[in-house]
GUTORPA-107146 format. One line per field, with one value per atom (N, C-alpha, C): residue in three letters; atom name; x, y, z. Coordinates in nm, 3 decimals, padded with zeros to 5 digits. Layout:
N
zafi = c(ALA:...) $
marfi = c(CA:...) $
xx = c(X:...) $
yy = c(Y:...) $
zz = c(Z:...) $
! end
This chain:
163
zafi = c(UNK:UNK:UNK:UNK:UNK:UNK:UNK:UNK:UNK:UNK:UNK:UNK:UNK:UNK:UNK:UNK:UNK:UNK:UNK:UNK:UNK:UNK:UNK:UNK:UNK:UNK:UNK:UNK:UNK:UNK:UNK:UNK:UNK:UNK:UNK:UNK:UNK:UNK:UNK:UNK:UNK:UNK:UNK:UNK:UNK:UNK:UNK:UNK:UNK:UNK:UNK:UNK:UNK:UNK:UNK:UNK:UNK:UNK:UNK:UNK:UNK:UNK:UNK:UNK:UNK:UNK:UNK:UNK:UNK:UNK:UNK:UNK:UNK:UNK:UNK:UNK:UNK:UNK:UNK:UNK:UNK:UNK:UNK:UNK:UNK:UNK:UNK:UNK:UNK:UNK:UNK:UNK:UNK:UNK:UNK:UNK:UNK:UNK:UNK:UNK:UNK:UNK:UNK:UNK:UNK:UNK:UNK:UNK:UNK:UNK:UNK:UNK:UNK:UNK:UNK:UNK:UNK:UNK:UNK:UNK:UNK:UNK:UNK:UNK:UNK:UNK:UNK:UNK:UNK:UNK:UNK:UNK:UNK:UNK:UNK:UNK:UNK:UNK:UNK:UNK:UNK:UNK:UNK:UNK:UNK:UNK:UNK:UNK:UNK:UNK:UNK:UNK:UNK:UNK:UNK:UNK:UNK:UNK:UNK:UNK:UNK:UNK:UNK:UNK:UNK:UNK:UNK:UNK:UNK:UNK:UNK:UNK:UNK:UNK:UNK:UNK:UNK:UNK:UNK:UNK:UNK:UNK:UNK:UNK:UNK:UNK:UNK:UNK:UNK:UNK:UNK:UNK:UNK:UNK:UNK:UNK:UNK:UNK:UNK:UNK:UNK:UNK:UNK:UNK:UNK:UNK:UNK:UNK:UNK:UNK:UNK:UNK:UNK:UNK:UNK:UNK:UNK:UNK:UNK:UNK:UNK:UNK:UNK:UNK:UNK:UNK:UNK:UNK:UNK:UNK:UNK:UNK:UNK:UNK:UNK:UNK:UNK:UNK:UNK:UNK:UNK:UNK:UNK:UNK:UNK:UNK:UNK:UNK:UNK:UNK:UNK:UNK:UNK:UNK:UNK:UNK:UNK:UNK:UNK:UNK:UNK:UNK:UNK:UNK:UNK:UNK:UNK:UNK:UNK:UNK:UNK:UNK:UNK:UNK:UNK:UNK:UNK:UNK:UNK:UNK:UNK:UNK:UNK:UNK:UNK:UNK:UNK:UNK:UNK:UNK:UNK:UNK:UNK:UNK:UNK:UNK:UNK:UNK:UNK:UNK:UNK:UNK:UNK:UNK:UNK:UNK:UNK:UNK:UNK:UNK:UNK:UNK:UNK:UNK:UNK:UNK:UNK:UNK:UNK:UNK:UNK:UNK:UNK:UNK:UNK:UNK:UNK:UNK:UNK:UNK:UNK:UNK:UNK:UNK:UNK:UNK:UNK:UNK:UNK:UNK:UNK:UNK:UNK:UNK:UNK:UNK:UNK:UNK:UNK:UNK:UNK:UNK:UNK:UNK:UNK:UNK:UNK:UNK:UNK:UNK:UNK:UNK:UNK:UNK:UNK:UNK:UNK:UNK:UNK:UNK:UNK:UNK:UNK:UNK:UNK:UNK:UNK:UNK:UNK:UNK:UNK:UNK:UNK:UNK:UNK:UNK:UNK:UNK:UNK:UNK:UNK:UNK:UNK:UNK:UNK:UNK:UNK:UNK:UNK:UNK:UNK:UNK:UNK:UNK:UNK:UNK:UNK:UNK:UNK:UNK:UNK:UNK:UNK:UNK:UNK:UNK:UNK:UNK:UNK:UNK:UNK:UNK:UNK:UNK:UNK:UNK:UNK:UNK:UNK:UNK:UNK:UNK:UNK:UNK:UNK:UNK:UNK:UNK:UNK:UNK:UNK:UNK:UNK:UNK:UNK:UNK:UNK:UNK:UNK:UNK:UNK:UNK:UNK:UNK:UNK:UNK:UNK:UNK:UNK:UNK:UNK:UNK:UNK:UNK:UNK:UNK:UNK:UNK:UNK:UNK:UNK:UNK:UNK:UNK:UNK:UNK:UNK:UNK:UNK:UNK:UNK:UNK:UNK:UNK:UNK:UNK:UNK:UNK:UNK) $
marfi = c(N:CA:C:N:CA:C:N:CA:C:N:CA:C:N:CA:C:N:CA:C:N:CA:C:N:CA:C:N:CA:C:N:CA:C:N:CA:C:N:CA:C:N:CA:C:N:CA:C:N:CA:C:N:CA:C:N:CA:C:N:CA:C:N:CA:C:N:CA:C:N:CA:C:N:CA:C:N:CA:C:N:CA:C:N:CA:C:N:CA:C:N:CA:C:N:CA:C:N:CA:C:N:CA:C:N:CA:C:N:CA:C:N:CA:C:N:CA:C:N:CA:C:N:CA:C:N:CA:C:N:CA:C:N:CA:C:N:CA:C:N:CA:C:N:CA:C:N:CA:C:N:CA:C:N:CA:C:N:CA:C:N:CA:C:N:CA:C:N:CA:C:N:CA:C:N:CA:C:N:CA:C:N:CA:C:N:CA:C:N:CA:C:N:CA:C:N:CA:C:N:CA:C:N:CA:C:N:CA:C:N:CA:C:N:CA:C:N:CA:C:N:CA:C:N:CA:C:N:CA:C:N:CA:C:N:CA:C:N:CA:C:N:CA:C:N:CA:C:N:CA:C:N:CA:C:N:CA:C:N:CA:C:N:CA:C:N:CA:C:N:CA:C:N:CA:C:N:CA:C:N:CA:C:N:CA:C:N:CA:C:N:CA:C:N:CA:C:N:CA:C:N:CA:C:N:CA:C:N:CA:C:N:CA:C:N:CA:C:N:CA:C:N:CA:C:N:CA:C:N:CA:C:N:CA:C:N:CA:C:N:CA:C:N:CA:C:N:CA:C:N:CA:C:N:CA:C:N:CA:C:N:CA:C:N:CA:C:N:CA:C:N:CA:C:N:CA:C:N:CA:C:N:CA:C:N:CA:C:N:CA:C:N:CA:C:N:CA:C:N:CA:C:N:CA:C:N:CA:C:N:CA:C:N:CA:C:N:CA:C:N:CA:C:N:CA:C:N:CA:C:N:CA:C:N:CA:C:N:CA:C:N:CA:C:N:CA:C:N:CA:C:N:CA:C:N:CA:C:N:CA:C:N:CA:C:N:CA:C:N:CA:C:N:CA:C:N:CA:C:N:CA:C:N:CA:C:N:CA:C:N:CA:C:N:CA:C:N:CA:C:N:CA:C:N:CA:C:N:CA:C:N:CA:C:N:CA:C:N:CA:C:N:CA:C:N:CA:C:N:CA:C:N:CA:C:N:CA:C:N:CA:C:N:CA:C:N:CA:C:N:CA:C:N:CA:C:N:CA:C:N:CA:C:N:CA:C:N:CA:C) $
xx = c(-01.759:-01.726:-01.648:-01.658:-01.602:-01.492:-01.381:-01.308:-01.288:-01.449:-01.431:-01.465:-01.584:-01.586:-01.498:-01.338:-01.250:-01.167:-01.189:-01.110:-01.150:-01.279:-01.357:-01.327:-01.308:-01.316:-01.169:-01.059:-00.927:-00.918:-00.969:-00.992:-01.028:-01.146:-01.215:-01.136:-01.056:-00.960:-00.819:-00.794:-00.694:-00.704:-00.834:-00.914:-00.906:-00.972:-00.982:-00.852:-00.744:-00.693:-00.555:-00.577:-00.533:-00.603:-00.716:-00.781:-00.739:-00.763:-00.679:-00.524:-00.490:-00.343:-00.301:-00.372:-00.397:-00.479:-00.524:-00.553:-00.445:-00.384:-00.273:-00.138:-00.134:-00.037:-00.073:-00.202:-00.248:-00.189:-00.191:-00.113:-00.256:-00.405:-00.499:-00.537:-00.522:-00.547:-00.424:-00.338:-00.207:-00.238:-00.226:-00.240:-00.368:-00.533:-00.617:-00.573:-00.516:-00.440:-00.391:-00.296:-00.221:-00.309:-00.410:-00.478:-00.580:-00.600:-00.699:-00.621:-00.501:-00.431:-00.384:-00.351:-00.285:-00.422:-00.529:-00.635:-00.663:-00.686:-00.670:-00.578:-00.450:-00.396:-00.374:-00.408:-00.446:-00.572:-00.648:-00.783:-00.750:-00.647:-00.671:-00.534:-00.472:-00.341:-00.429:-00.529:-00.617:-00.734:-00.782:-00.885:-00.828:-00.680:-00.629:-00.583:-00.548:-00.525:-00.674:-00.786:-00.915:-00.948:-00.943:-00.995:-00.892:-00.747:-00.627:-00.580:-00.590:-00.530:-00.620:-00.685:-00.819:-00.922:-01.005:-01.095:-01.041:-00.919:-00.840:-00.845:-00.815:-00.799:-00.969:-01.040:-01.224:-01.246:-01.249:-01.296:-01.296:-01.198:-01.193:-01.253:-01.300:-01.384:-01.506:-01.573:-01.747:-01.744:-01.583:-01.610:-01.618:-01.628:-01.563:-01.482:-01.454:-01.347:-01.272:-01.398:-01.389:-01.523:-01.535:-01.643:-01.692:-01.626:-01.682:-01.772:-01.776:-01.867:-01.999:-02.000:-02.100:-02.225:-02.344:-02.468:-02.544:-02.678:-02.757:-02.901:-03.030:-03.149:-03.202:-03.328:-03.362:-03.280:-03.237:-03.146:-03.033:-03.031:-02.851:-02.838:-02.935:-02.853:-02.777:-02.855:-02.804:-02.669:-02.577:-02.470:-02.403:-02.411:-02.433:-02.273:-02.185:-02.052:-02.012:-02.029:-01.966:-01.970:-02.140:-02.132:-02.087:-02.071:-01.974:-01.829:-01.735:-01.625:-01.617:-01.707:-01.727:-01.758:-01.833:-01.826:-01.721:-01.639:-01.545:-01.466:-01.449:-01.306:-01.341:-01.465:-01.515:-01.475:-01.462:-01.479:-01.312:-01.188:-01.062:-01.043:-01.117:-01.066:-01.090:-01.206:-01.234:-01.168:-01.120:-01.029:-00.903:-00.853:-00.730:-00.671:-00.798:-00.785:-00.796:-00.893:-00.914:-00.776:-00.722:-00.608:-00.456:-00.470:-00.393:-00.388:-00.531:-00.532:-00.498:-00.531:-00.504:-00.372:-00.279:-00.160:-00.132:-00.140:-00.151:-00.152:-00.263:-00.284:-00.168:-00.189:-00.090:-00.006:00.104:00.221:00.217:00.139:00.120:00.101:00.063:-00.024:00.104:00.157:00.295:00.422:00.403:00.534:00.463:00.360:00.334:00.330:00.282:00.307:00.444:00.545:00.668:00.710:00.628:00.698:00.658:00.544:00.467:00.563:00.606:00.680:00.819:00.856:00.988:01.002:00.869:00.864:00.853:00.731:00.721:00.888:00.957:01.108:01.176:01.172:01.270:01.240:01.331:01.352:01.365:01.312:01.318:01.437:01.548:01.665:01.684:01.762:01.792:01.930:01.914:02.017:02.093:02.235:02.306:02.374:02.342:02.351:02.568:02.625:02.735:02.802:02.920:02.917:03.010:03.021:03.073:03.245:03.306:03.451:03.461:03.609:03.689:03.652:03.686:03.646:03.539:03.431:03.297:03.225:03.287:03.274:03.325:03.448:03.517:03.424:03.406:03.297:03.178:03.125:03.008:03.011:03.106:03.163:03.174:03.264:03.280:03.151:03.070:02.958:02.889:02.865:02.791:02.850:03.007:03.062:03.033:03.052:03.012:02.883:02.787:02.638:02.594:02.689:02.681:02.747:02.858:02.972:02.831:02.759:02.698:02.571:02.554:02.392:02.481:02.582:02.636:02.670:02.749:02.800:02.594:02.535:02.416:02.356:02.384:02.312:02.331:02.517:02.621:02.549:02.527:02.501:02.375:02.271:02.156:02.171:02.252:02.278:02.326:02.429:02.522:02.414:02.436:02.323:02.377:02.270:02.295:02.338:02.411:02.468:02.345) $
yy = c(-00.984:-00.875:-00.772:-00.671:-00.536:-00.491:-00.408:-00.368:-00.271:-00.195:-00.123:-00.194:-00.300:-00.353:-00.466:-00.500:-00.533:-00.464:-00.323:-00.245:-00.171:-00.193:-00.174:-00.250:-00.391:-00.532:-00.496:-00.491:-00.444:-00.378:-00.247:-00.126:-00.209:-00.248:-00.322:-00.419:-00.483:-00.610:-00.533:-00.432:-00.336:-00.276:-00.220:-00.158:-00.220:-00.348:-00.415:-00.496:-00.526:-00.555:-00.464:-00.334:-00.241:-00.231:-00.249:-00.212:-00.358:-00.472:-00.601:-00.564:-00.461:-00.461:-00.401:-00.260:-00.168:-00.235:-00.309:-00.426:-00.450:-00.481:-00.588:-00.478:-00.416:-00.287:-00.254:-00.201:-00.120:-00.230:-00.382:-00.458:-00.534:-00.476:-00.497:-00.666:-00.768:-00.837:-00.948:-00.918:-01.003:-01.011:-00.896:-00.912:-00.965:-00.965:-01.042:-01.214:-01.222:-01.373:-01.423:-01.327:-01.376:-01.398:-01.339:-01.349:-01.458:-01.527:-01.605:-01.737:-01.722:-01.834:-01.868:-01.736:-01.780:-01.827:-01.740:-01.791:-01.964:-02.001:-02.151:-02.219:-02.175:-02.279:-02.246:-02.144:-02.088:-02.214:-02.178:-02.247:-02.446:-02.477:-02.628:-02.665:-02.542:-02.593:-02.594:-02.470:-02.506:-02.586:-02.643:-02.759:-02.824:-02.879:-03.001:-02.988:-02.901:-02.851:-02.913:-02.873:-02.875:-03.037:-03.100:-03.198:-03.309:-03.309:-03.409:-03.330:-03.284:-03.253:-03.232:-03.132:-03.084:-03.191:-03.239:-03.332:-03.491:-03.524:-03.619:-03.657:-03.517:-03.539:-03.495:-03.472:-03.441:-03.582:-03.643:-03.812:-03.886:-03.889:-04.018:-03.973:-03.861:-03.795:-03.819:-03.839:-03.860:-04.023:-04.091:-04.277:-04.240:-04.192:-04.167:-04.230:-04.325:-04.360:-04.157:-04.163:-04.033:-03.983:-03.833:-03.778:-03.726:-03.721:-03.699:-03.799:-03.942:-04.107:-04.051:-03.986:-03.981:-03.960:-04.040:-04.076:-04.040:-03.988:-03.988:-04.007:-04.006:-04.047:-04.166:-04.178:-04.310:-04.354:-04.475:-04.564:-04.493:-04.399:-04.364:-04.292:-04.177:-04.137:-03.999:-03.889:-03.786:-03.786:-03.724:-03.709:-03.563:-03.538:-03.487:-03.457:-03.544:-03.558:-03.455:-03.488:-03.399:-03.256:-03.210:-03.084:-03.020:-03.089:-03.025:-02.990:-03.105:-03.112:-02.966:-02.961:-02.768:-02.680:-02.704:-02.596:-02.560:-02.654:-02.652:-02.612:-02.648:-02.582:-02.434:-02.386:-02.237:-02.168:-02.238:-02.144:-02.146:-02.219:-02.253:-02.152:-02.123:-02.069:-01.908:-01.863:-01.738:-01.692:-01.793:-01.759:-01.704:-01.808:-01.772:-01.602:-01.622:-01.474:-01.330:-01.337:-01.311:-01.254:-01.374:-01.316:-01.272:-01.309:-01.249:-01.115:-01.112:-00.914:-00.885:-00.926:-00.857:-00.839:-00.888:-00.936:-00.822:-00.784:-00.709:-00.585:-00.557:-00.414:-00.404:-00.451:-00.446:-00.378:-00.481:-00.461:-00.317:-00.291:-00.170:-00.030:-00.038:00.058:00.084:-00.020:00.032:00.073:00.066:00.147:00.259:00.288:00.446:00.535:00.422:00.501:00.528:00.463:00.465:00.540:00.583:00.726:00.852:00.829:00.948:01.051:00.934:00.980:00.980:00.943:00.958:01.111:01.125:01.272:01.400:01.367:01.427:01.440:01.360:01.355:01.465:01.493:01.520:01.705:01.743:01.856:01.974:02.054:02.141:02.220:02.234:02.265:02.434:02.504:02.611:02.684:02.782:02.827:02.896:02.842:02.866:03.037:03.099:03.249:03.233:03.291:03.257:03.382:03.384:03.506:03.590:03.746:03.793:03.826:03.781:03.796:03.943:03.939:04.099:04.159:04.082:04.165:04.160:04.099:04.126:04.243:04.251:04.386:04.511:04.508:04.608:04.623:04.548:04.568:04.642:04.614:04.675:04.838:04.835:05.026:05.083:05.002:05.058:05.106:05.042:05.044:05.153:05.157:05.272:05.415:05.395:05.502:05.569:05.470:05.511:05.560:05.530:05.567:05.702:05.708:05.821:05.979:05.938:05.998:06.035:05.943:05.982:06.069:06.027:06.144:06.339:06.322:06.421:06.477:06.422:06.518:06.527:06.443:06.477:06.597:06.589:06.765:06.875:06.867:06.941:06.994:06.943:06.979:07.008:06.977:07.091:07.195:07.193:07.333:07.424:07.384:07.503:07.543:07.714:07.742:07.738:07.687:07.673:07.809:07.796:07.886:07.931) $
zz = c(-05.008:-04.922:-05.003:-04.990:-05.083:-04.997:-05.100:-05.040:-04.916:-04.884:-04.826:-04.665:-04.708:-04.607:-04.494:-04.611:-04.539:-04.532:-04.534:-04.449:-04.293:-04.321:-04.227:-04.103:-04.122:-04.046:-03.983:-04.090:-04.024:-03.938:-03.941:-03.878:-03.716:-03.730:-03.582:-03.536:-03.638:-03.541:-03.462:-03.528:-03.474:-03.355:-03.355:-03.248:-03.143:-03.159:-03.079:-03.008:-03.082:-03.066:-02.968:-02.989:-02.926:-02.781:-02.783:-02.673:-02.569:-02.640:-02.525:-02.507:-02.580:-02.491:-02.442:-02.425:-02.352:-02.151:-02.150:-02.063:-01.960:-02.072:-02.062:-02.001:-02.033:-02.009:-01.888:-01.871:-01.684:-01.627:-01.626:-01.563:-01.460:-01.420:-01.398:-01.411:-01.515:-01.556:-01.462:-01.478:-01.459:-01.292:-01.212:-01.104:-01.086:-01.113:-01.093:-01.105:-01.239:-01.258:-01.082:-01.103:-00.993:-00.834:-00.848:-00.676:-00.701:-00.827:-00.812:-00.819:-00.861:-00.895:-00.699:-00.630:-00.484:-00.439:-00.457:-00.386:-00.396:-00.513:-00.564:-00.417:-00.475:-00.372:-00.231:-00.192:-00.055:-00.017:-00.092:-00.039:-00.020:-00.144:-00.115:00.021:00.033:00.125:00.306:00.338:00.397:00.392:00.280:00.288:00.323:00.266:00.313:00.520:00.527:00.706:00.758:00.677:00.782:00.765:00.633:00.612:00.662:00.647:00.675:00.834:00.892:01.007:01.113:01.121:01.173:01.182:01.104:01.116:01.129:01.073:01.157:01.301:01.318:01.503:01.575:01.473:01.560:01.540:01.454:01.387:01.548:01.608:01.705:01.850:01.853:01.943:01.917:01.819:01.815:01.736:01.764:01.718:01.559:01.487:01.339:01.281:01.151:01.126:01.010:00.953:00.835:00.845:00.928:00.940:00.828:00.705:00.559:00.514:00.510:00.539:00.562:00.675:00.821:00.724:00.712:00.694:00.729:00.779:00.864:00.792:00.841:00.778:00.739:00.706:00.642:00.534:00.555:00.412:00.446:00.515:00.579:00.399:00.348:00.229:00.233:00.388:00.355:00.422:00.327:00.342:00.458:00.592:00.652:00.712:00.671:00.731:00.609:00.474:00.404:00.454:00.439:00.477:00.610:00.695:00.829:00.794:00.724:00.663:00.564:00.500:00.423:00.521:00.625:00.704:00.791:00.842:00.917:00.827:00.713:00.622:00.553:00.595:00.590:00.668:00.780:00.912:00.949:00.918:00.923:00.823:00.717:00.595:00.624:00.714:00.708:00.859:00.932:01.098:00.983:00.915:00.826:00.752:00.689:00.604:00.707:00.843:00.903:00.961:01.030:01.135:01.005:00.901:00.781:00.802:00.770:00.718:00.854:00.954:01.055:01.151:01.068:01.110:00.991:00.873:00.758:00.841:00.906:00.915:01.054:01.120:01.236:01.191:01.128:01.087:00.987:00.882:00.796:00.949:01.043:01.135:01.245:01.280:01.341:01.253:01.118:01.072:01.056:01.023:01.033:01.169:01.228:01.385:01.413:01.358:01.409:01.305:01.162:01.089:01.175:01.231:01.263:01.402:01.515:01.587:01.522:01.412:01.408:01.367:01.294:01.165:01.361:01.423:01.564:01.648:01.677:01.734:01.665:01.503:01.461:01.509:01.595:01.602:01.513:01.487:01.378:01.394:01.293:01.277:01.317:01.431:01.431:01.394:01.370:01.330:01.431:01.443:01.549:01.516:01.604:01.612:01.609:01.517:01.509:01.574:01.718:01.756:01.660:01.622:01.545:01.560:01.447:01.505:01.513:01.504:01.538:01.393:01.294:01.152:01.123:01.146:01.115:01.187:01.351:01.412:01.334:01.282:01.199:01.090:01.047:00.898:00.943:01.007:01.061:01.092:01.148:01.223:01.090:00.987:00.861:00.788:00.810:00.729:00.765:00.921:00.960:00.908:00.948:00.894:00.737:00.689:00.543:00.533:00.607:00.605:00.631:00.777:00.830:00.731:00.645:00.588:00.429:00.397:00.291:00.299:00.440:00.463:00.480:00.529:00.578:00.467:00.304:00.193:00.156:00.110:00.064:00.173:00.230:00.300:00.275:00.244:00.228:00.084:00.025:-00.143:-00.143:-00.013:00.009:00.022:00.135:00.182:00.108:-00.029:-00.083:-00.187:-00.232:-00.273:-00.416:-00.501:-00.611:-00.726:-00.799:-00.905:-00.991) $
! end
């Protein structure tokens, strides 16, 4: 291998190696980690609900010792108990996620409703007309006066005839 071509190789392990940590930075990766890892044990804390609690208490209703056993067919091979036991822990599993999100949005849908009227309640602020004291009246007369006092010399110096 030539020198140029292990600089080349460097170049690409850098690259690359920049680019997995750039990954790693958006933070994208970590949080996927994390939802497959809850999902994992989301899913076996309800298998175990459907399979140890749930089908526990269906078992002695259809004479069952363990409806997972349950046989059916010639030579008793297909296994027919299992697959109910998966369907039932499908259907526990998708009521679950189900009334989640929806307990999710609830709760997300009434704090906005309750920003929405709070933002609606809030009265828009007026400005209280402040009545004018004795010197702010005085200031005022003054002012006109002066107004009046400056149109009157500027006329004055129309009127006089120039030199």
């Amino acid at each position: 291998m030539t020198k140029k071509e292990k600089d080349e190789a460097k170049k690409y392990a850098k690259k690359s190696w920049k680019d997995a940590g750039s990954i790693l930075k958006r933070g994208n990766i970590l949080l996927l980690a994390i939802g497959v890892l809850l999902g994992t044990v989301l899913g076996n804390v309800v298998s175990s609900l459907a399979n140890d609690v749930i089908m526990q208490a269906i078992s002695p209703a259809f004479n069952f010792e363990n409806l997972e056993n349950w046989k059916v067919g010639p030579g008793k091979n297909i296994l027919i108990g299992k697959f109910l036991a998966a369907l039932l822990s499908f259907i526990i599993i998708s009521f679950f996620i189900f009334f989640s999100a929806l307990i999710f949005y609830l709760i997300k849908n009434a704090i906005e409703m309750h920003k929405a009227k709070k933002q609606k309640n809030v009265e828009p602020q007026v400005e209280e007309v402040v009545a004018p004291t004795t010197e702010m009246q005085i200031l005022e007369e003054l002012k006109k006066i002066n107004a009046e006092l400056a149109k009157i010399k500027s006329q004055e110096k129309q009127d006089r005839p120039q030199k």
